[in-house]
C-alpha positions, 0 to 999 in steps of 0.5 A: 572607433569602437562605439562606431562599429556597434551597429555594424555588430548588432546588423552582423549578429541578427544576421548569424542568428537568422542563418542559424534560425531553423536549427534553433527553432526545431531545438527550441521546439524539441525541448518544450515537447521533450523535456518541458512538457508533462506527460499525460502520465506524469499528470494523471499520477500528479492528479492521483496523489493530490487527491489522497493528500486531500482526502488522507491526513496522517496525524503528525503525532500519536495521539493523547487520548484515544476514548469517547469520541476518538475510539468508540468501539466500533469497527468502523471507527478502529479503521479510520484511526488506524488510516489516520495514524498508521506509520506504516502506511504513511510510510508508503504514502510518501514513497508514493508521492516520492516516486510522483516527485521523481517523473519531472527528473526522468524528462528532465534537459541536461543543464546548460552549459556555460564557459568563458576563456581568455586568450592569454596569448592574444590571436592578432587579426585584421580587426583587432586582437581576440582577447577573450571568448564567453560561450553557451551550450545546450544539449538536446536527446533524443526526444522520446528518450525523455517522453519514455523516461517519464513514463516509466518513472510513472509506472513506477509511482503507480506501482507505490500507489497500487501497494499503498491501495494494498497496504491500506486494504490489508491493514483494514483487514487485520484491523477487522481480525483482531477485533473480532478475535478481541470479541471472542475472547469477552464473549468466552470470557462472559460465557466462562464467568456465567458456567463458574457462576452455575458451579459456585450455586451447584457448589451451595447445593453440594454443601447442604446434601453433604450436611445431610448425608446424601453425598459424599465428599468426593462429589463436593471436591469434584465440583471445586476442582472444575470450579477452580478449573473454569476460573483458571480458563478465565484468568488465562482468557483474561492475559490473552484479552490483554495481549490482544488488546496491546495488538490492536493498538500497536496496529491501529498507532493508539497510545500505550493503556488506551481504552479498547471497547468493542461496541460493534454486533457482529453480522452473522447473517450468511452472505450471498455471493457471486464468486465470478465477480468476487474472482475478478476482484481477486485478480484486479486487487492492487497487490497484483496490479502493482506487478503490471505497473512495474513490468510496464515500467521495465518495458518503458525503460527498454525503450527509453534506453533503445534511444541511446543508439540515436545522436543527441544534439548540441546548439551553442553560441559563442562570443569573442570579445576583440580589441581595436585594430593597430592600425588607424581608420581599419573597417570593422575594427574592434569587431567582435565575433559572434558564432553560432554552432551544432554539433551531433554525438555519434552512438559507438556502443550499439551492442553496449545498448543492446544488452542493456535494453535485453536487461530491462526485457528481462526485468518485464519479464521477471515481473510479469512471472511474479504476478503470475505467480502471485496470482496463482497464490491469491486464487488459491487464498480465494478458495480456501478461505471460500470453504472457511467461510462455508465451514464457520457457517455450518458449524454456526448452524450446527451449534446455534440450532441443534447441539447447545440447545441439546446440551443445555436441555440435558444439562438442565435435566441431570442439574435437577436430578442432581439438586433433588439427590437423584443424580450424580456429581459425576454425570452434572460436571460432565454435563455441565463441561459439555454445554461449556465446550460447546458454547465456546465452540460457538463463539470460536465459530462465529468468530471464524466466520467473522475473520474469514469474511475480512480475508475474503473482502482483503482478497477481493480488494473491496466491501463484498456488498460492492458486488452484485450478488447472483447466487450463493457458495455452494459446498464443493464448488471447486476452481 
């Protein structure tokens, strides 16, 4: 009997779902757009981090040997090591690519759903008992709840991609400044070994005038002690250029005693600049870009959460499992049910969603105060380090061009007289200490500059080549 009456269920259940069809259609049609689809967000955040997985391959490992060809002093190479293998920033990377992985979650449906049942107290009907029920459900949001989601998750993973921009800028930075910093220290360095060499021949002359009688003793114990002095200096500028030298790896992730040679010459060429330019790329540099992400990630979601005061709806089906009827030659006995149902949630907290999406208002505009705030910070940097930068060239010029070619001119004139008995001990070592002072202040100089160059491209967020230059800085340009 009841094989008899499967084509009685099959005609029965084509029936129940072609009266169901267009509520199963529209659900159908809701889920891939709402929930199977990616957003063109989700996709261009997708496209974003696949490229600088291709392009930026962390090491999984420190490496062994950082010389020859791995750190071969230049500048250039320093900062390729340092994206290779900085932890820090593959830190970041990761919680950029995690926040992509986290978009499909946001458009995500909810699970299906589904149940099964047995009727232990069998309902008897017409066409036999109810023995048991198997049933599916699928629940459907509102459809731009998804779509708003998965914006603002991606808002969300830009925002990482805009500090892992950031963070890659500033470590090139501080990459650029200790090198330079490492620079000055051997060039001071070779400077203080070429003054203690001048001591130790004027030390020699010393020597033989007092054989002669032409000095006296104080002159020659004038002339050790700055000797000892200058060699002092040097054993002190020897542990700095051993500290920095621990920096620049700890920065760069090279294995403990590597190699640091620094090959690169420095530009000191003055740079022409247009600071209009240079300002907007303050003001666009992704340390505060990331700020907009997030406050557009904030707005997303108070979107996203207004659709709470919107029904979701439910689609199920149910099967009912019947046994054959008590009585002989019954029609349709043993038939089994097939049921098709929708079912719409009622939203009751509308006050509830109300302060829920005023806190994420909220949030925006949290965000959209800091990046202000921190705007204002990075314009004020610009300028400051625009007069650093105007004040290392001057100092440059003012060293390089007028005083060091001044003091060594005396230096030489009171060494000669010194040498021919005509001269003191005393006006020599102060002479000589001058023209010392002053190359080193040269070196600092140059060295400023250098650094502030790097703060000024850190700013800007790009190479300063990188924008169109149309006049140069000018003393007293003010904001």
């Amino acid at each position: 009997m009841k094989n008899a009456n499967h084509t009685g269920r099959a005609k029965t259940t084509l029936l129940t779902i072609k009266l169901m069809g267009a509520p199963f259609a529209v659900c159908t049609a809701w889920a891939l757009l709402a929930g199977a689809c990616a957003t063109t967000s989700e996709t261009a955040s997708k496209k974003a981090v696949q490229s600088h997985s291709e392009n930026v391959a962390f090491t999984e490992h420190p490496r062994i040997d950082g010389s020859s060809t791995e750190l071969n002093g230049t500048l250039q190479r320093y900062v390729a090591y340092a994206m290779e293998n900085s932890k820090t920033l593959e830190a970041q990377f990761n919680r950029w690519k995690a926040g992509v992985y986290r978009i499909s979650r946001a458009r995500r449906l909810p699970d299906p759903v589904i149940s099964y049942a047995f009727y232990i107290s069998q309902v008897e009907t017409r066409v036999g008992p109810q023995r048991q029920k198997v049933s599916i459900r699928q629940t459907f949001p509102w459809p731009t709840r998804l779509s708003a989601g998965a914006d603002a998750a991606s808002a969300r993973s830009k925002s990482q991609q805009k500090q892992f921009d950031a963070l890659a800028i500033s470590i090139a930075t501080s990459v650029e400044q200790i090198y330079w910093r490492l620079w000055e220290i051997r060039e001071s360095i070779q400077v203080q070994k070429t003054h203690e060499t001048v001591l130790a021949g004027l030390s020699e002359s010393a020597n033989a005038l007092l054989a002669t009688g032409r000095i006296d003793l104080s002159d020659q114990q004038q002339i050790d002690l700055t000797r000892a002095r200058v060699a002092d200096s040097i054993s002190k500028l020897d542990e700095q250029q051993i500290q920095k030298e621990a920096e620049l790896r700890a920065l760069i992730a090279a294995p403990p005693k590597t190699p640091i040679p620094i090959t690169s010459k420095p530009n000191l060429n003055p740079v022409v600049l247009d600071e209009e330019a240079l300002l907007t790329g303050v003001k666009t540099h992704p340390s505060l870009q990331k700020y907009m992400e997030l406050a557009r990630s904030s707005s997303l979601e108070a979107r996203r959460e207004a659709t709470e005061r919107y029904p979701d709806f439910t689609i199920g089906l149910d099967w009912i499992e019947t046994g054959d009827a008590q009585a002989p030659a019954t029609p349709d006995s043993g038939k089994d049910a097939l049921i098709a149902g929708i079912s719409v949630s009622i939203p009751l907290w509308q006050r509830n969603v109300q302060q829920s999406v005023d806190a994420f208002h909220a949030d925006e505009q949290a965000y959209v105060a800091d990046g202000q705030a921190a705007t204002d910070l990075a314009v004020s940097a610009y300028y400051q380090t625009l007069s650093r930068v105007r004040d290392a060239e001057r100092r440059i010029a003012l060293y390089e061009k007028t005083l060091v070619p001044q003091a060594e001119t005396v230096f030489e004139s009171v060494l000669g007289a010194y040498v021919g008995g005509r001269g003191s001990a005393a006006s020599t070592l102060l002479a000589q200490q001058d023209l010392l002072a002053l190359r080193l202040q040269l070196i600092s100089a140059q060295a400023d500059y250098l650094t502030q160059i790097a703060a000024l491209k850190n700013l800007v967020g790009r190479e300063l080549s990188d924008v169109r230059p149309e006049r140069s800085i000018q003393k007293g340009d003010t904001p």
